[in-house]
C-alpha positions in Angstrom: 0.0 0.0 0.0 1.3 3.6 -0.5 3.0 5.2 2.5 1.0 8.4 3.0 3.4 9.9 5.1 5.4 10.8 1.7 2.3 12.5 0.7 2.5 15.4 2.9 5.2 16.8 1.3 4.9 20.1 0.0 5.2 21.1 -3.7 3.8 18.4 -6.7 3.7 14.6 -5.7 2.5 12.2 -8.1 1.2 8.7 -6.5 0.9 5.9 -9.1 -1.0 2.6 -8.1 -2.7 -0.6 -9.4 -6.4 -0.8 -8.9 -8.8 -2.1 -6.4 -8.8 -5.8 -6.0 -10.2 -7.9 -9.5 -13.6 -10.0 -9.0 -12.3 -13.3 -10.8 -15.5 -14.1 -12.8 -16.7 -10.5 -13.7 -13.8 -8.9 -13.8 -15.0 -5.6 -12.3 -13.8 -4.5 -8.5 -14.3 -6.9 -5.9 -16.9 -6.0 -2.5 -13.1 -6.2 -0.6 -11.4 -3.7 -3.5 -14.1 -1.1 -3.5 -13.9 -1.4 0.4 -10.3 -0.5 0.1 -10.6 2.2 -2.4 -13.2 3.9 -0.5 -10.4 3.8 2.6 -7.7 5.0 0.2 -9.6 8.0 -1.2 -10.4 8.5 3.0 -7.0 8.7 3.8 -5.9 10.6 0.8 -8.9 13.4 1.2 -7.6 13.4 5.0 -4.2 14.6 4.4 -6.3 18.3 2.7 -4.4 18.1 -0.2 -6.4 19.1 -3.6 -6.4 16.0 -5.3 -6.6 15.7 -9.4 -7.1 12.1 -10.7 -6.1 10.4 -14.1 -6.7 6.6 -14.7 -6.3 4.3 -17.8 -9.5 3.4 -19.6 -9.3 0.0 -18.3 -13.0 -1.2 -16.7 -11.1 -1.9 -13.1 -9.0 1.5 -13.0 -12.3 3.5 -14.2 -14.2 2.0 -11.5 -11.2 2.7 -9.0 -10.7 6.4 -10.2 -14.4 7.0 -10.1 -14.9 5.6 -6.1 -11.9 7.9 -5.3 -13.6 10.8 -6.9 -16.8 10.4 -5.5 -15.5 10.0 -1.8 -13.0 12.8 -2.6 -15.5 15.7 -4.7 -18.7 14.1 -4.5 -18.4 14.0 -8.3 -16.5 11.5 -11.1 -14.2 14.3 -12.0 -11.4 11.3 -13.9 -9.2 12.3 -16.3 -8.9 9.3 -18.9 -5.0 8.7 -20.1 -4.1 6.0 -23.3 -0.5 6.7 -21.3 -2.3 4.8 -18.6 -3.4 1.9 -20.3 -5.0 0.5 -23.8 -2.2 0.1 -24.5 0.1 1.8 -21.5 3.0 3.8 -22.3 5.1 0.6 -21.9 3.8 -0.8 -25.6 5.7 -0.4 -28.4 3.6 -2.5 -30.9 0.1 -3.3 -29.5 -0.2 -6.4 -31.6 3.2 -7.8 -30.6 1.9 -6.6 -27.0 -1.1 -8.8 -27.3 0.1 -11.5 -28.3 2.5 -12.1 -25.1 0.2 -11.1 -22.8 -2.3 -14.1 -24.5 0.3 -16.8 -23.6 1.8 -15.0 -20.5 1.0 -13.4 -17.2 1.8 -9.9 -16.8 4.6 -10.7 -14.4 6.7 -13.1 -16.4 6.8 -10.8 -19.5 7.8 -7.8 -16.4 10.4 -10.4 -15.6 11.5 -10.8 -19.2 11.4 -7.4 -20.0 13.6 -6.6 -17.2 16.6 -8.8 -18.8 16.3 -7.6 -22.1 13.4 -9.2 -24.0 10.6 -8.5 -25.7 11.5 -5.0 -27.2 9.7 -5.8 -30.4 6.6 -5.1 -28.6 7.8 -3.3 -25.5 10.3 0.2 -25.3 12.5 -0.6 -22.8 13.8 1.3 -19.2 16.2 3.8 -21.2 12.9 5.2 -23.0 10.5 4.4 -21.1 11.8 6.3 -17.9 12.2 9.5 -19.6 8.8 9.1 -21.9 7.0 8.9 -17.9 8.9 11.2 -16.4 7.4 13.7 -19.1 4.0 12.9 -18.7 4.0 13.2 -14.7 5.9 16.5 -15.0 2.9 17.6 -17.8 0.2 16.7 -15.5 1.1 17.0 -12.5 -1.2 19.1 -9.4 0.6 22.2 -8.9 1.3 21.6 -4.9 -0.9 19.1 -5.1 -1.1 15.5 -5.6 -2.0 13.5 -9.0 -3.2 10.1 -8.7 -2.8 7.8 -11.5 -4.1 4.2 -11.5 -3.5 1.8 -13.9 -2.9 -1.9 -14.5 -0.1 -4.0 -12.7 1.9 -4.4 -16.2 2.2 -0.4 -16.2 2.7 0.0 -13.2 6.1 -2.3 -12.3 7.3 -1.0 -15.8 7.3 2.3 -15.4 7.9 1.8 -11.6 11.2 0.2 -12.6 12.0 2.5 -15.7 11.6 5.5 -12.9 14.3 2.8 -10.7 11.2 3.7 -7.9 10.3 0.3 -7.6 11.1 -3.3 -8.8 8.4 -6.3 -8.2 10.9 -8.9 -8.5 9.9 -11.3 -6.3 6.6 -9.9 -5.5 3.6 -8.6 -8.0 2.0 -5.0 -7.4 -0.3 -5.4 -5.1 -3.9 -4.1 -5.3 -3.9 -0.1 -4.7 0.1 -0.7 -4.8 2.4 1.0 -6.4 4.9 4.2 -6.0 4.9 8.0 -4.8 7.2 10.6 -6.9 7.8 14.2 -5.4 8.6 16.9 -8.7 
């Protein structure tokens, strides 16, 4: 889980995390990850920080974004990124992109990335670093904080890329993921 105590820093934070917990059959949040979502936009709206939110298009991260927002403004005030997700600024070639992810989990192609592979359909850390970096320092909250949720895949990416975080061992976790001061 994010460590809100880096959120009370002054000046432009940007907190990038994986959705709400996945509801195997369906697909949409679980009862548990809405739970949890609710708590995180709770925590966040406690610190009295204005708050601006951007999530991938992806069904989970909508309905994550949109929880926030309500519990945050009363409103569904998300701002919807293509950097984010469908197909993340991690692909290079959607197809290529596809195509892995329809024989492998998100982790071992992560894993493979990480030594070298799969550049045909992925840019790799040198670009991919710098490409982020870019698009937090566009839309980032002026003393603020900017959430960003997003799949797991584009999250240890551009969590590695950034060298903020590495899910080696581990997978992101649900409503996981990495804090960034500008």
């Amino acid at each position: 889980m994010i460590d809100f105590n880096g959120l009370k820093w002054t000046g432009s934070v940007c907190v990038f995390l994986r959705h709400g917990e996945k509801d195997p059959v369906d697909f949409g949040l679980t009862r548990k990850g809405k739970k949890e979502s609710l708590t995180f936009a709770r925590a966040l709206g406690s610190l009295g920080r204005p708050v601006a939110v951007y999530t991938s298009p992806g069904d989970r991260c909508m309905e994550t974004a949109r929880l926030i927002c309500r519990t945050l403004y009363r409103a569904e005030d998300v701002q919807v990124s293509t950097v984010l997700g469908k197909p993340g600024i991690q692909v290079k070639d959607g197809a290529a992109y596809d195509r892995l992810t329809d024989v492998m989990k998100c982790r071992d192609v992560f894993r493979g990335w990480k030594k070298g592979l799969y550049r045909d359909a992925m840019h790799g850390p040198e670009t991919l670093g710098p490409d982020m970096l870019k698009f937090f320092q566009k839309t980032a909250y002026k003393d603020g904080i900017a959430l960003y949720i997003s799949q797991s895949g584009t999250v240890a990416c551009t969590g590695y890329a950034l060298g903020m975080a590495d899910y080696g061992g581990d997978w992101v976790g649900y409503l996981d993921g990495y804090v960034l001061r500008l």
